[in-house]
C-alpha positions in Angstrom: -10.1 -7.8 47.8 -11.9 -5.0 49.3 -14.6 -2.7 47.1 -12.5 -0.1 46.9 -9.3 -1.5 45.3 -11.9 -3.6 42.9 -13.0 -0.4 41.7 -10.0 1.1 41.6 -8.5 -1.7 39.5 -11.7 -1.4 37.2 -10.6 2.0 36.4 -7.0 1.4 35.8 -8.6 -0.9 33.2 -10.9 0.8 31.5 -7.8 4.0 31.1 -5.8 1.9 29.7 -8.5 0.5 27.3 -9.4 4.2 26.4 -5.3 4.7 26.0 -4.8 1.7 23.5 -8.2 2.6 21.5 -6.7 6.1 21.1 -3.4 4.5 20.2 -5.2 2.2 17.6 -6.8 5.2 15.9 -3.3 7.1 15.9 -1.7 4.5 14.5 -4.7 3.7 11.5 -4.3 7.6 10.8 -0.6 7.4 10.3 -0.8 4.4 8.1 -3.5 6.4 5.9 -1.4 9.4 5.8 1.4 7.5 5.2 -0.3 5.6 1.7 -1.9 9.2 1.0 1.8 10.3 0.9 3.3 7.1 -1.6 1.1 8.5 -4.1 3.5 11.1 -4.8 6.3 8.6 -4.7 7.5 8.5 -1.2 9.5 5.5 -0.4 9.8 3.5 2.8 12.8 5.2 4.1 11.8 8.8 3.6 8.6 7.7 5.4 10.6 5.8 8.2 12.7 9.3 8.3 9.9 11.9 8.9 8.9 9.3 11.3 11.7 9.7 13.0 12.8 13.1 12.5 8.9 15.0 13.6 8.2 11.9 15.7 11.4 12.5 18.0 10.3 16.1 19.4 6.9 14.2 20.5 9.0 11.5 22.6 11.1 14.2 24.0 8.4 16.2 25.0 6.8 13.6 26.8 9.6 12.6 28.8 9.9 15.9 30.4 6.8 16.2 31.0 6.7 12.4 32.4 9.5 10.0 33.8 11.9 12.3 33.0 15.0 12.5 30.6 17.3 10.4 33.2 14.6 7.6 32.3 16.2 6.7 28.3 19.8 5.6 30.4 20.2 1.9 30.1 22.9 -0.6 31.1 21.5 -3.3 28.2 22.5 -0.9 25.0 23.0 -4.1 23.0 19.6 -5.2 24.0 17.8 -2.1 22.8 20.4 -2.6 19.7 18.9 -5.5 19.0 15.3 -4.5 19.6 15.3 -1.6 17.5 16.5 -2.9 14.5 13.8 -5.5 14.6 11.4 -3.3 14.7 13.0 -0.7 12.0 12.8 -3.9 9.5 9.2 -4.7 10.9 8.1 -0.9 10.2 10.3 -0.7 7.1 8.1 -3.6 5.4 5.1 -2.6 6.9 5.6 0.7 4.8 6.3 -1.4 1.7 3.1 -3.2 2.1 1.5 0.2 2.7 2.4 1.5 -0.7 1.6 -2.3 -2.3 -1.7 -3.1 -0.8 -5.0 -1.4 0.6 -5.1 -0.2 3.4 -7.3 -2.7 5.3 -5.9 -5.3 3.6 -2.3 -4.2 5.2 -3.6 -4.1 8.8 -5.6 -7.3 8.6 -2.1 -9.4 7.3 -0.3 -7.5 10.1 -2.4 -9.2 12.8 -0.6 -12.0 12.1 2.0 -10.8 14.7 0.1 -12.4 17.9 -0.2 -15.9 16.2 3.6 -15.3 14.9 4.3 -14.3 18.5 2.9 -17.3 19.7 5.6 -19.6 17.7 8.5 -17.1 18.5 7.7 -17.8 22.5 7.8 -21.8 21.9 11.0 -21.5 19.8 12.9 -18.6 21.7 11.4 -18.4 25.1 10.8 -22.3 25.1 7.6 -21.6 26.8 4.8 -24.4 26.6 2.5 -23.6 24.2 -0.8 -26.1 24.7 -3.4 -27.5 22.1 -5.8 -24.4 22.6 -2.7 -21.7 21.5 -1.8 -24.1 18.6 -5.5 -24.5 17.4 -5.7 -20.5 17.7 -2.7 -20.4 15.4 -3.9 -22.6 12.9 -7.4 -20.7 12.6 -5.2 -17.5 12.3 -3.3 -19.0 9.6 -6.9 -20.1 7.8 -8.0 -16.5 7.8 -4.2 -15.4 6.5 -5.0 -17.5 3.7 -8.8 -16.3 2.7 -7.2 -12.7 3.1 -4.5 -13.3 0.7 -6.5 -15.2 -1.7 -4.4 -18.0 -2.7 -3.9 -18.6 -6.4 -5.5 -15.5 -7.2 -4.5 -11.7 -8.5 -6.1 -9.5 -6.4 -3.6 -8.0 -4.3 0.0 -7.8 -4.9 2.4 -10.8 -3.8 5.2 -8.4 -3.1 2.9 -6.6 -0.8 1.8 -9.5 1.1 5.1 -10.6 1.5 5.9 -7.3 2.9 2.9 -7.5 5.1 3.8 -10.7 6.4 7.6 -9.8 6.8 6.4 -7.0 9.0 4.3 -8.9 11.4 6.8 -11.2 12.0 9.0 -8.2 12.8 6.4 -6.8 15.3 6.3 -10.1 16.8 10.2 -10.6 17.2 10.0 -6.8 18.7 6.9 -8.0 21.5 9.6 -11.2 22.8 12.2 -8.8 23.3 10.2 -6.5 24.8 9.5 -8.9 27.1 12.9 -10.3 27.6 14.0 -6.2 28.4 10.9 -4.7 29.7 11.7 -6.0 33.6 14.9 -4.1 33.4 14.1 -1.2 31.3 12.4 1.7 31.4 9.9 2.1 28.6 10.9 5.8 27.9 14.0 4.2 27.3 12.6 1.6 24.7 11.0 4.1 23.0 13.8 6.6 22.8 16.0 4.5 21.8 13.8 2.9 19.0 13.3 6.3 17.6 17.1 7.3 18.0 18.4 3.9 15.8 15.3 4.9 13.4 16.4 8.3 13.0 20.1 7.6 11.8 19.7 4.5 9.4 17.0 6.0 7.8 19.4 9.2 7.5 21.7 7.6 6.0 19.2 6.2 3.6 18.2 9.4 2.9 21.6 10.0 1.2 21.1 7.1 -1.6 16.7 7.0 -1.3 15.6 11.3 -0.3 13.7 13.2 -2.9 12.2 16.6 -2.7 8.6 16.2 -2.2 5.4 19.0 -2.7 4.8 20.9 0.3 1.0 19.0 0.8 2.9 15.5 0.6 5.7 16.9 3.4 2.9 18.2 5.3 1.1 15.2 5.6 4.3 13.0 6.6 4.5 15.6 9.5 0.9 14.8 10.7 1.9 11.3 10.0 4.8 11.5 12.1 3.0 13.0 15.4 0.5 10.6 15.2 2.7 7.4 14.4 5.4 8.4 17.8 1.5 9.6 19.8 0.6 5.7 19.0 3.4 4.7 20.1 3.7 6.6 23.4 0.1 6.0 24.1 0.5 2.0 23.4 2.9 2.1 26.0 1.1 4.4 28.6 -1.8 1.7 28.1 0.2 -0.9 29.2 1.7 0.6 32.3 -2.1 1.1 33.7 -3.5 -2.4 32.2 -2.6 -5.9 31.8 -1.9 -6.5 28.0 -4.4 -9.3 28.4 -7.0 -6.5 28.7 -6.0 -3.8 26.5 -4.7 -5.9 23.7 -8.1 -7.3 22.2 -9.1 -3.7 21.5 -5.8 -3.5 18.8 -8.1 -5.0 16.3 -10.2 -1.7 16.5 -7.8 -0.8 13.6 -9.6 -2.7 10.9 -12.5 -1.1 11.6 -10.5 2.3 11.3 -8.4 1.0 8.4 -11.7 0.4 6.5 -13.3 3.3 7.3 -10.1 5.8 6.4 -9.8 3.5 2.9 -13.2 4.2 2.4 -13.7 7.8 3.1 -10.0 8.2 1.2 -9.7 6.1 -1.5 -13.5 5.1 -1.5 -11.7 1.3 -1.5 -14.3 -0.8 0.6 -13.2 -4.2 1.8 -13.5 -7.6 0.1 -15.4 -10.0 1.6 -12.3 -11.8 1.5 -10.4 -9.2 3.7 -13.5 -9.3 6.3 -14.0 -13.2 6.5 -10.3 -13.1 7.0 -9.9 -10.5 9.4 -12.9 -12.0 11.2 -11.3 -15.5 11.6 -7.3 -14.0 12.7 -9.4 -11.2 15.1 -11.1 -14.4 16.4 -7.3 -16.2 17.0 -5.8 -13.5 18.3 -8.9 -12.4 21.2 -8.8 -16.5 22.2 -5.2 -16.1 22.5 -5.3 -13.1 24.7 -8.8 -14.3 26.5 -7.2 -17.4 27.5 -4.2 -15.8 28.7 -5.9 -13.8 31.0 -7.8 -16.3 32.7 -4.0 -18.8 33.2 -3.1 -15.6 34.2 -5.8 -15.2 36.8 -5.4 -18.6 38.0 -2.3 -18.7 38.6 -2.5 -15.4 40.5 -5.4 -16.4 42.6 -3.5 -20.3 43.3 -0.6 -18.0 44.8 -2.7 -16.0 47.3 -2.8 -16.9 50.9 -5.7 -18.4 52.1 -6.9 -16.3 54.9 
């Protein structure tokens, strides 16, 4: 590989690094705004509405300016069908947990979705998982456990079952990605996500909508651009990087999750929540580590020897 294209994968790399840290951050702010907001009694589906609703105009926007409308047609609509409403009941209980738990203590739970990932691809995609993946899961599961604080009080069941619901959802939503992605266009993924999201959570609105102060619609507005700007930017990361590289940098968001509850709610974290998050952060980078260097192998065993 000559300097050139070294250099110029290098930089591929370190934009999509800088797009999936800026995607992190989005997403940290929307969950903040988003618990800011359930103080004045917002439920999941008027939160998984303005989501959809302010959220939409952003994913428009950027397909004109980007691949272009034509990109959202699909011949797989049961596919995205499917997709979507894993990921609206993944979102749906991550907003549950939101209102139930601190914030911190929400994101750290919801990196559970790699090691949950992990056992979807054995069971679904019968891929071979090996000792190293398993033993990753299992430490992951030991730092679940110190988070959640078995036995004890401290934070509400309902939330962590909420929490855990919702990275099993984001975990279902990666291996259908991947069973999709090769066919379809990620403008369409998106879209189409948002477009599902925007008419169950209407109807919900009929039974679950309340009228709300003008600060607390305000702030599920911002909450809205950021949470579809995460999302858009997650996936522009991803079309200049391997996921191997830019995915480590997802656990950023406990760092901004901590930091937001603390500046907020003036909540700092247990040293539960950090021994926890330290130990499934720890899984989830050896997970993604590892699969980058079979990744690399494997590449470099299919080159031609010159």
């Amino acid at each position: 590989m000559s300097a050139g294209s070294q250099n110029e994968r290098h930089t591929h790399q370190g934009r999509g690094i800088l797009l999936r840290c800026l995607s992190v951050a989005c997403f940290a702010t929307m969950s903040a705004c988003l618990k800011y907001a359930s103080a004045d009694g917002v439920s999941a589906i008027e939160m998984l509405f303005y989501r959809s609703l302010f959220g939409m105009p952003v994913v428009l926007i950027w397909l004109t300016l980007g691949p272009g409308i034509g990109a959202i047609r699909t011949r797989r609509p049961g596919a995205h069908l499917v997709r979507s409403l894993i990921g609206l009941t993944g979102i749906l209980t991550y907003f549950n947990a939101l209102i139930l738990l601190p914030l911190a203590d929400a994101a750290t739970i919801g990196f559970t979705a790699p090691i949950l990932a992990t056992i979807l691809s054995a069971l679904v995609l019968r891929e071979k998982v090996g000792i190293h993946r398993w033993g990753a899961v299992l430490l992951g599961f030991i730092g679940v456990a110190i988070v959640v604080r078995p036995g004890g009080d401290a934070l509400s069941h309902t939330g962590i079952m909420f929490a855990l619901l919702s990275a099993l959802g984001t975990a279902g939503v990666a291996i259908t990605i991947r069973q999709i992605g090769g066919t379809e266009h990620p403008g369409a993924i998106v879209f189409w996500f948002f477009f599902v999201c925007a008419i169950v959570s209407g109807i919900g609105m009929i039974f679950y909508g309340h009228a709300h102060g003008g600060m607390t619609t305000i702030i599920l507005i911002i909450a809205a651009i950021f949470g579809a700007s995460a999302q858009l930017l997650m996936t522009m990361s991803l079309r200049v990087a391997p996921i191997s590289v830019v995915a480590p940098f997802d656990y950023t968001q406990i760092i901004w999750a901590s930091l937001l509850g603390w500046v907020v709610w003036a909540s700092v974290p247990t040293m539960n929540t950090l021994a926890g998050a330290a130990l499934i952060s720890a899984s989830g980078l050896y997970t993604a580590l590892r699969e980058r260097r079979l990744h690399l192998e494997r590449l470099a065993s299919t080159l031609p020897i010159e």
